[in-house]
C-alpha atoms as a printed R data frame, in Angstrom:
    type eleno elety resid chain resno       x       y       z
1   ATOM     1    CA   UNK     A     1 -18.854  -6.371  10.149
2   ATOM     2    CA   UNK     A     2 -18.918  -4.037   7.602
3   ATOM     3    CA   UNK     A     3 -16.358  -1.910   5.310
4   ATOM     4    CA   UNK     A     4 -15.003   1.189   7.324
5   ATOM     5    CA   UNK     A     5 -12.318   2.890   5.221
6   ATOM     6    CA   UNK     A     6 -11.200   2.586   1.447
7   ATOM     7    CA   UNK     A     7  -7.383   3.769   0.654
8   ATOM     8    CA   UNK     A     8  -5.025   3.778  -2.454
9   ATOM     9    CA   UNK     A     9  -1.727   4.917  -2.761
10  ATOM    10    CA   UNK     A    10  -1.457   6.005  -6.588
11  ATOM    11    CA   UNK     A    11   2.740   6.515  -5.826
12  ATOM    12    CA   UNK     A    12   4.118   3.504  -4.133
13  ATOM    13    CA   UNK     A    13   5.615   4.898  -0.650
14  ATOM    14    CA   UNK     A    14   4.100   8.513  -1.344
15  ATOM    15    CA   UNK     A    15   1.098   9.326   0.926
16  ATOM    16    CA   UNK     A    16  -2.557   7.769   0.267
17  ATOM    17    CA   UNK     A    17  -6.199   8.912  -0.149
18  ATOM    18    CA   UNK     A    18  -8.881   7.742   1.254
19  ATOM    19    CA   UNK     A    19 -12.027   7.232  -1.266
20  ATOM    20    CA   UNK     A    20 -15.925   6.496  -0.691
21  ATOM    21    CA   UNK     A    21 -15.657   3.792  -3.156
22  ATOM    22    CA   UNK     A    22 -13.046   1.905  -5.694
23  ATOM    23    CA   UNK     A    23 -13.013  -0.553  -8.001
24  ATOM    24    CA   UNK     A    24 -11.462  -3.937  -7.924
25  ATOM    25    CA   UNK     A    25  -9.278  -4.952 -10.458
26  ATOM    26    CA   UNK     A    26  -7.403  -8.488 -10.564
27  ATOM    27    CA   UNK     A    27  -4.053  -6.857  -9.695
28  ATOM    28    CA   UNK     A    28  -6.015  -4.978  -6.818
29  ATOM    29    CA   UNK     A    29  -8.150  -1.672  -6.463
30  ATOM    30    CA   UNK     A    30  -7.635   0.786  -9.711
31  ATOM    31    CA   UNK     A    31  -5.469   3.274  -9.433
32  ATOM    32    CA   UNK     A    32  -3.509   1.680  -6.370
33  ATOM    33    CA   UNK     A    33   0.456   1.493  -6.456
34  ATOM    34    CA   UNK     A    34   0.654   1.421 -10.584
35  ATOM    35    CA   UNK     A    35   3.583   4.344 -10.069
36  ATOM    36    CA   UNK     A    36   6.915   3.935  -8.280
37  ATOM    37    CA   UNK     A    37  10.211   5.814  -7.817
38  ATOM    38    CA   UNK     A    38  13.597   4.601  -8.497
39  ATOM    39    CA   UNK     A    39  16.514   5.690  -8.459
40  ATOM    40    CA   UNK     A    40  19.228   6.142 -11.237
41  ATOM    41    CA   UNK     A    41  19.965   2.827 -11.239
42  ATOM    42    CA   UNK     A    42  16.110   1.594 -11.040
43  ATOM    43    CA   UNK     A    43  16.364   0.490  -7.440
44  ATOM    44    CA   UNK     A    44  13.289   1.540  -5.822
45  ATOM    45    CA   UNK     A    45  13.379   4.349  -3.377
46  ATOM    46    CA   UNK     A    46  10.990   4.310  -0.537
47  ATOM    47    CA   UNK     A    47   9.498   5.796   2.983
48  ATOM    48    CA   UNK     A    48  12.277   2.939   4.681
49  ATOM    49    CA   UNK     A    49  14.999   5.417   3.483
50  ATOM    50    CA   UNK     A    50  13.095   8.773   2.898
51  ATOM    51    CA   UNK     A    51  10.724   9.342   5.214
52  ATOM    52    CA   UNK     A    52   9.282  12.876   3.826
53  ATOM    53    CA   UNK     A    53   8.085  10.610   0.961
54  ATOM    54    CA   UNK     A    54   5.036  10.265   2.771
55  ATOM    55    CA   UNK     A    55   4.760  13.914   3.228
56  ATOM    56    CA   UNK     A    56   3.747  14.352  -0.929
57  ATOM    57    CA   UNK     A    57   0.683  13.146  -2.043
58  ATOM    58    CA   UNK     A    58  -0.358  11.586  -5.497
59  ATOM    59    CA   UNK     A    59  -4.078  11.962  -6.794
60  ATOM    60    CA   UNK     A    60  -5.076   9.465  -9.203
61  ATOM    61    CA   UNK     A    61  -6.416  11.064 -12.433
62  ATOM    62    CA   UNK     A    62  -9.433   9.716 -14.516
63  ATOM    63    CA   UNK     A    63  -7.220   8.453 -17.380
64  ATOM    64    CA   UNK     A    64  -4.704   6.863 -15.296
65  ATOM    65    CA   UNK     A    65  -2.311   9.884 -14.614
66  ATOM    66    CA   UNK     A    66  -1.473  11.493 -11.491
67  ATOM    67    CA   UNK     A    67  -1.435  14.848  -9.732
68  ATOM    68    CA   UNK     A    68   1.555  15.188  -7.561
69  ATOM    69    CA   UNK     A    69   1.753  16.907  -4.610
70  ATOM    70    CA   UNK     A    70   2.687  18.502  -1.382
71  ATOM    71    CA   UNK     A    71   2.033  20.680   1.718
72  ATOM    72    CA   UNK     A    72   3.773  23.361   0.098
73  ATOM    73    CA   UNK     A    73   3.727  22.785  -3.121
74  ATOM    74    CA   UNK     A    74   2.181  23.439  -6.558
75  ATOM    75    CA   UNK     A    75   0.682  20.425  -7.642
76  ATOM    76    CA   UNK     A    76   2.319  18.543 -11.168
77  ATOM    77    CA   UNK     A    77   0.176  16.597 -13.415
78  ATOM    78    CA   UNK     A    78   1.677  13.457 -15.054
79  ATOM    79    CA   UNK     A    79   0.317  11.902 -17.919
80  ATOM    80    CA   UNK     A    80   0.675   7.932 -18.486
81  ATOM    81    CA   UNK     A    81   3.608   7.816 -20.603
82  ATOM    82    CA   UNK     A    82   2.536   5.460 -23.141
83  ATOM    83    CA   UNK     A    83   5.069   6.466 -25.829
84  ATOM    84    CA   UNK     A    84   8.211   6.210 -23.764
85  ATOM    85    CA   UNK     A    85  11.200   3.387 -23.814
86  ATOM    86    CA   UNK     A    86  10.771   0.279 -20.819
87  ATOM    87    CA   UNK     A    87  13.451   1.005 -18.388
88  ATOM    88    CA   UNK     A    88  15.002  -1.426 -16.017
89  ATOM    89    CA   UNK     A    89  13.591  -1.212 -12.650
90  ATOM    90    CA   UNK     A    90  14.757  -3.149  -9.007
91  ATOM    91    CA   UNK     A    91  10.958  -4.190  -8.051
92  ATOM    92    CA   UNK     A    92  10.992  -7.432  -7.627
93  ATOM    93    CA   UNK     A    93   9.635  -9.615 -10.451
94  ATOM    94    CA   UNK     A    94   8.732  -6.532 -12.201
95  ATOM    95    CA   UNK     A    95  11.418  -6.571 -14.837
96  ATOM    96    CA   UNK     A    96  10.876  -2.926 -16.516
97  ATOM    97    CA   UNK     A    97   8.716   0.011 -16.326
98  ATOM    98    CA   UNK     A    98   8.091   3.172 -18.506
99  ATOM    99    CA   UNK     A    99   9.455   6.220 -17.409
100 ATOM   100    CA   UNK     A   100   7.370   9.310 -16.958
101 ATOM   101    CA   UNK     A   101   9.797  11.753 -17.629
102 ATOM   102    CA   UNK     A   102  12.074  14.704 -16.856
103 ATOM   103    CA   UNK     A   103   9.135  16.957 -15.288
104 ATOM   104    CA   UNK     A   104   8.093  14.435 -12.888
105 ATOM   105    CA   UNK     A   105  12.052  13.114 -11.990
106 ATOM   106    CA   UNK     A   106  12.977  16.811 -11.484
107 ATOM   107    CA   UNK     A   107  10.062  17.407  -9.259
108 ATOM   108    CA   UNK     A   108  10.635  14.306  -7.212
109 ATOM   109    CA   UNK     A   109  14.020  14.406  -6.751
110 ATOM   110    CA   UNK     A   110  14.259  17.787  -5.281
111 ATOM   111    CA   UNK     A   111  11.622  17.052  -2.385
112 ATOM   112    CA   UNK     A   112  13.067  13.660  -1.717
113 ATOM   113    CA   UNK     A   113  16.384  14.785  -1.730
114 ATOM   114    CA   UNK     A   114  18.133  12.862  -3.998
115 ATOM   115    CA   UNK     A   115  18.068  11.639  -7.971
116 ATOM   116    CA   UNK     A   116  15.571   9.758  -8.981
117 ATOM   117    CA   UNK     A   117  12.457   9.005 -11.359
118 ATOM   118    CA   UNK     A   118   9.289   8.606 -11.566
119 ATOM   119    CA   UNK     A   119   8.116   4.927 -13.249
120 ATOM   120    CA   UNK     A   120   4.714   3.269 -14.160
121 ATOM   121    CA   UNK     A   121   3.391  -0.440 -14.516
122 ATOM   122    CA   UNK     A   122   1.762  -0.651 -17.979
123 ATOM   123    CA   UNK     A   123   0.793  -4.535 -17.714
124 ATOM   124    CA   UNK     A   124   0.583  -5.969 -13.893
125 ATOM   125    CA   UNK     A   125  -0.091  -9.047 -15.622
126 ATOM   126    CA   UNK     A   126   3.730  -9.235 -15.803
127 ATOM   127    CA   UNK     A   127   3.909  -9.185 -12.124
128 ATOM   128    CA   UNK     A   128   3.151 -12.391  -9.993
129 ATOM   129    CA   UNK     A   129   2.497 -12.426  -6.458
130 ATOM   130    CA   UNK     A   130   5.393 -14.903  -4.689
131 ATOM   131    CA   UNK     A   131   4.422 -18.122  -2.888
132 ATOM   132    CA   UNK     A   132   6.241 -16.891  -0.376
133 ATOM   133    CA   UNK     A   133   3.356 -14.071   0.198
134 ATOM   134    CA   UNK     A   134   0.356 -16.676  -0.668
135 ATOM   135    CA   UNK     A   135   0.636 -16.226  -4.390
136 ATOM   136    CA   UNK     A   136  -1.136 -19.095  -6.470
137 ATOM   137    CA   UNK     A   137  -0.484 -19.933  -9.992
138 ATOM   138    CA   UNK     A   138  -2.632 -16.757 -11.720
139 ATOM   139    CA   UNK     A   139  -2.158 -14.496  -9.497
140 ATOM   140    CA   UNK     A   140  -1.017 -11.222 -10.311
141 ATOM   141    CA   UNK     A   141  -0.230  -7.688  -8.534
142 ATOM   142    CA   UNK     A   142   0.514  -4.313  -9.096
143 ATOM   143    CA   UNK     A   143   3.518  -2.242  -7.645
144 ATOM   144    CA   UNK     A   144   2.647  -3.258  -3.617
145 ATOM   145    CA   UNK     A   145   5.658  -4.483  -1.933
146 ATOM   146    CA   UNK     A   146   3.961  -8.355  -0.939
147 ATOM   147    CA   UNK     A   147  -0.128  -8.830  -2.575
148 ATOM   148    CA   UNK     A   148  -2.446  -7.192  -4.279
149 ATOM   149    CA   UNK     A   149  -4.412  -5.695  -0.858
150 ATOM   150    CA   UNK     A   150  -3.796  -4.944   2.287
151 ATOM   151    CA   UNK     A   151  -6.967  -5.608   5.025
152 ATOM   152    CA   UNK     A   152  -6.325  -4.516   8.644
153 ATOM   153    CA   UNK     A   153  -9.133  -4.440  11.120
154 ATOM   154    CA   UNK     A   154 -10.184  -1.461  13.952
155 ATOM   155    CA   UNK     A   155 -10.342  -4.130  16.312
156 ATOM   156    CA   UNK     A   156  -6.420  -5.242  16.346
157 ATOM   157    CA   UNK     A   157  -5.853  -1.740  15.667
158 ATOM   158    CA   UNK     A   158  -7.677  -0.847  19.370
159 ATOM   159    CA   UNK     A   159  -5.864  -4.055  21.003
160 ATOM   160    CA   UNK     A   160  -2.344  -3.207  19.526
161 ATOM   161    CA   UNK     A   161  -2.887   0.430  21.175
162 ATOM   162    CA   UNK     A   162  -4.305  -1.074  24.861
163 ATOM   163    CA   UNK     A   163  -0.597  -3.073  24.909
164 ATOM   164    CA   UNK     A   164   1.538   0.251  23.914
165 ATOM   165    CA   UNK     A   165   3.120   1.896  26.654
166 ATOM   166    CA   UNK     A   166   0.727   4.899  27.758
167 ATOM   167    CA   UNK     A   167   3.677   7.188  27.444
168 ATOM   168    CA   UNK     A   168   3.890   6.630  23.924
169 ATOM   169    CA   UNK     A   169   1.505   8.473  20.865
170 ATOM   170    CA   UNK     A   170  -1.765   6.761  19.823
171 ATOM   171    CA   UNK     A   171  -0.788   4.082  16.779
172 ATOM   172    CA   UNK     A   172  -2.855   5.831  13.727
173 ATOM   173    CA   UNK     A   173  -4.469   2.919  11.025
174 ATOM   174    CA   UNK     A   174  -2.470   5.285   8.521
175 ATOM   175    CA   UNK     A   175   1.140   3.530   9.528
176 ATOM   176    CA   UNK     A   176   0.039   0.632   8.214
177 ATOM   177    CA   UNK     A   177  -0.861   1.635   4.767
178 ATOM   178    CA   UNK     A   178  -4.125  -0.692   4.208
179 ATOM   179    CA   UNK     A   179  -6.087  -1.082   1.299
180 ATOM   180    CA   UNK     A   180  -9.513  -1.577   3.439
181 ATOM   181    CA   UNK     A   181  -9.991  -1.908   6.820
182 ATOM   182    CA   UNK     A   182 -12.693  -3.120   8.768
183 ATOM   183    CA   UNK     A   183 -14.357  -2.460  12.437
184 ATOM   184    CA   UNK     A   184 -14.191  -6.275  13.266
185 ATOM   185    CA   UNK     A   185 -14.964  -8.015  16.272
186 ATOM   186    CA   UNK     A   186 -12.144  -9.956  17.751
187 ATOM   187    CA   UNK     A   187  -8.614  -8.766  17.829
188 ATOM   188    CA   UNK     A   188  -6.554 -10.835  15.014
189 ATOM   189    CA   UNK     A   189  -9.762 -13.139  14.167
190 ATOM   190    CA   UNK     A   190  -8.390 -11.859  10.385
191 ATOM   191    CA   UNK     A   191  -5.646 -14.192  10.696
192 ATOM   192    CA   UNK     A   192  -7.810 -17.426  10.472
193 ATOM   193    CA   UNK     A   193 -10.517 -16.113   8.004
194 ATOM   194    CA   UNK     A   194 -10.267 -18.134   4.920
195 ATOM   195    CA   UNK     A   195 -12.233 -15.973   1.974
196 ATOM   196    CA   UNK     A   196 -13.785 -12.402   2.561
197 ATOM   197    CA   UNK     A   197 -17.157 -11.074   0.483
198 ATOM   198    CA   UNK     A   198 -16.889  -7.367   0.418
199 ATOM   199    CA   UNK     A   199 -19.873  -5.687  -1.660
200 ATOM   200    CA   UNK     A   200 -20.091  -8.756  -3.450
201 ATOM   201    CA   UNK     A   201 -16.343  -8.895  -4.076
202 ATOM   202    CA   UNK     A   202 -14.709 -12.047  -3.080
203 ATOM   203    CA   UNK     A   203 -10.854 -11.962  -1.497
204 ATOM   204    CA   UNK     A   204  -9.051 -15.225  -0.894
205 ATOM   205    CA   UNK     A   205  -6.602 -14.483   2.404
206 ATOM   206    CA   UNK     A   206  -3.089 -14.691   1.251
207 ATOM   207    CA   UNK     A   207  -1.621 -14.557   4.399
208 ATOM   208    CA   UNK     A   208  -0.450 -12.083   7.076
209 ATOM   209    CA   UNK     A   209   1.521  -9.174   6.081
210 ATOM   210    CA   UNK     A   210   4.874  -8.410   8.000
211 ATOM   211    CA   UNK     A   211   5.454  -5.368   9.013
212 ATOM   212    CA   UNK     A   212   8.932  -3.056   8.595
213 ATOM   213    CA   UNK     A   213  10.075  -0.028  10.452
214 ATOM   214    CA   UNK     A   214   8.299   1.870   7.922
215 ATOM   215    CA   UNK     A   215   5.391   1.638  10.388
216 ATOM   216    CA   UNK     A   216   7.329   3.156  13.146
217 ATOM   217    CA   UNK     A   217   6.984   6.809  10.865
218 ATOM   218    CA   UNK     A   218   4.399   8.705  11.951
219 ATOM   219    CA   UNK     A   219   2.248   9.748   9.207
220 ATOM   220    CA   UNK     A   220   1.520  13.604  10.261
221 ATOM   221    CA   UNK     A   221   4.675  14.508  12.053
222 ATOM   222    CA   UNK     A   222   6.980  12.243   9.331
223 ATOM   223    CA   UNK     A   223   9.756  11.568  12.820
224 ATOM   224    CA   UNK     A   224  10.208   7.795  13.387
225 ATOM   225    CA   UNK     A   225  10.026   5.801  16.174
226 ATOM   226    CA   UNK     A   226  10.164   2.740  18.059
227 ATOM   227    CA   UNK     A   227   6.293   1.974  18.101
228 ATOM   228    CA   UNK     A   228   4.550  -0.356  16.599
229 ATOM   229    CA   UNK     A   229   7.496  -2.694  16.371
230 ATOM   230    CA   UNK     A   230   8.343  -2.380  19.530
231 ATOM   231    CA   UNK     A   231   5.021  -3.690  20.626
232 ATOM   232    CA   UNK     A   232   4.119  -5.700  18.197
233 ATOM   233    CA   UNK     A   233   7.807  -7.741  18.528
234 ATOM   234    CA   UNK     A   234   6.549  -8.489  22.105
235 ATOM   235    CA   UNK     A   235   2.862  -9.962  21.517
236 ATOM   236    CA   UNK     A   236   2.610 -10.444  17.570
237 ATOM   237    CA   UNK     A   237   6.019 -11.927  16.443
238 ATOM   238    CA   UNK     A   238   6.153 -15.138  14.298
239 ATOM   239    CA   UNK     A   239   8.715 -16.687  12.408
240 ATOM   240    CA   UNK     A   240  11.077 -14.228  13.468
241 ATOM   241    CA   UNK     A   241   8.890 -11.307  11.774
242 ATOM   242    CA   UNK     A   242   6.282  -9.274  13.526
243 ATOM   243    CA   UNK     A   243   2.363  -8.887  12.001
244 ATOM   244    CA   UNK     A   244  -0.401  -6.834  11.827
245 ATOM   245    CA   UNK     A   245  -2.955  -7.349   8.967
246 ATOM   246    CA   UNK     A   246  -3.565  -9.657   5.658
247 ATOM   247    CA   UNK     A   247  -2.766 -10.084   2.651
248 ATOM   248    CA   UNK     A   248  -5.751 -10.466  -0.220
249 ATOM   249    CA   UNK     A   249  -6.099 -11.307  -3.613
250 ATOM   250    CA   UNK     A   250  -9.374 -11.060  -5.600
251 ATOM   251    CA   UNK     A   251 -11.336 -13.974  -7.155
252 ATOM   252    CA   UNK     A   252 -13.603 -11.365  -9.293
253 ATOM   253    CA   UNK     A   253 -13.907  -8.005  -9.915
254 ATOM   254    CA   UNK     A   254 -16.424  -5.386  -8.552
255 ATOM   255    CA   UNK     A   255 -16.904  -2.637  -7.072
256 ATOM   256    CA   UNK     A   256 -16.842  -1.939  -3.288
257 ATOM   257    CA   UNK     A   257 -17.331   0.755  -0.535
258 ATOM   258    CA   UNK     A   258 -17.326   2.245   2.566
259 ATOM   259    CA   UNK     A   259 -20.203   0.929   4.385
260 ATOM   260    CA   UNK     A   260 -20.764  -2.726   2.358
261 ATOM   261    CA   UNK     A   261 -21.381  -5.617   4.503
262 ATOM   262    CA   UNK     A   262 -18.026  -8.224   5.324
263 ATOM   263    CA   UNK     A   263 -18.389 -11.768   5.358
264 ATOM   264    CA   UNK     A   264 -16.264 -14.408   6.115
265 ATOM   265    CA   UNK     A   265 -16.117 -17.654   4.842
């Protein structure tokens, strides 16, 4: 098997990038989900609730800013705002956050449609992964909703596709927001694989991710639907929840890229 696609999402729930290459980091790949928007009261807003979030895109910056984003408009640069006062923020086991500022909330909140602001993670050592998403004692994330990567396979991709209806769309990778993904083999044979070597990076498997209705927004026309749930409910539910990828965590740092050889162990 070997590495087919590298993606980060700078701006949790804004739209991703795919790079040749990234870094791993104990938290997960640099750069990935270290920014977040909330709203006035620091609950997180996301692609759940506003869907054109995934219309604006966020390029990670050299020094650990951003340049925001959009099909039609001018791009906004955002500096790490080391300076500024922790706010309170909803993400869970997060605590607080430092607010970028009035540029960035103003920009934000008039594409997405409502107040809010624009937040970043200065320490994801704060932030542990749960149990209840495979989390051992040391392990620690960035901004991701459940682990610090997200692995999904071409394989289950091309299996999940044969069992959707023909009258519905072709299921893009791209709904399900991964980290890496991999051509594979078998359909689901991620779900038993134990430890993963990517490019001499090692990845302990967390678990399986469950998937949301998030998924069911497609990620160039931004309308939602009933697919993959719908499908996925049928062949891949579990514990009451329905699944499609898993969950990683790194045991050292590295770097990796597209084309690197997978193992499994």
């Amino acid at each position: 098997m070997q590495l087919t696609r590298v993606r980060l999402y700078p701006v949790k729930s804004l739209g991703g990038l795919d790079v040749r290459s990234a870094r791993v980091e104990p938290w997960g790949l640099a750069a990935d989900r270290r920014w977040a928007v909330v709203d006035d009261t620091g609950r997180t807003v996301t692609a759940r609730e506003r869907n054109q979030m995934l219309g604006l895109t966020a390029e990670p910056l050299a020094d650990g800013g951003v340049l925001l984003g959009g099909a039609t408009s001018a791009p906004l640069r955002i500096d790490v705002p080391t300076d500024a006062a922790p706010v309170a923020v909803g993400v869970s086991r997060q605590g607080t956050a430092l607010p970028a500022g009035a540029e960035a909330d103003d920009w934000l909140s008039e594409r997405i449609g409502q107040s809010v602001r624009l937040v970043w993670q200065p320490d994801p050592t704060v932030r542990p992964v749960s149990a209840e998403h495979g989390g051992l004692e040391g392990d620690h994330m960035s901004l991701a909703d459940a682990a610090p990567l997200l692995l999904t396979t071409e394989a289950s991709l091309a299996a999940l596709n044969a069992w959707t209806d023909e009258s519905a769309p072709e299921l893009d990778m791209l709904r399900f927001r991964p980290n890496l993904v991999v051509d594979g083999d078998e359909p689901f044979a991620e779900d038993d694989w134990g430890f993963v070597t990517i490019g001499g990076v090692r990845f302990r498997n967390a678990g399986g991710c469950d998937r949301c209705m998030m998924t069911g927004i497609d990620p160039f026309t931004l309308q939602r639907g009933l697919e993959p749930i719908r499908t996925l409910s049928k062949h891949r539910r579990r514990d009451g929840k329905t699944w499609f990828g898993v969950l990683l965590v790194p045991q050292n740092l590295g770097e990796l890229a597209v084309g690197d050889a997978v193992t499994i162990d």
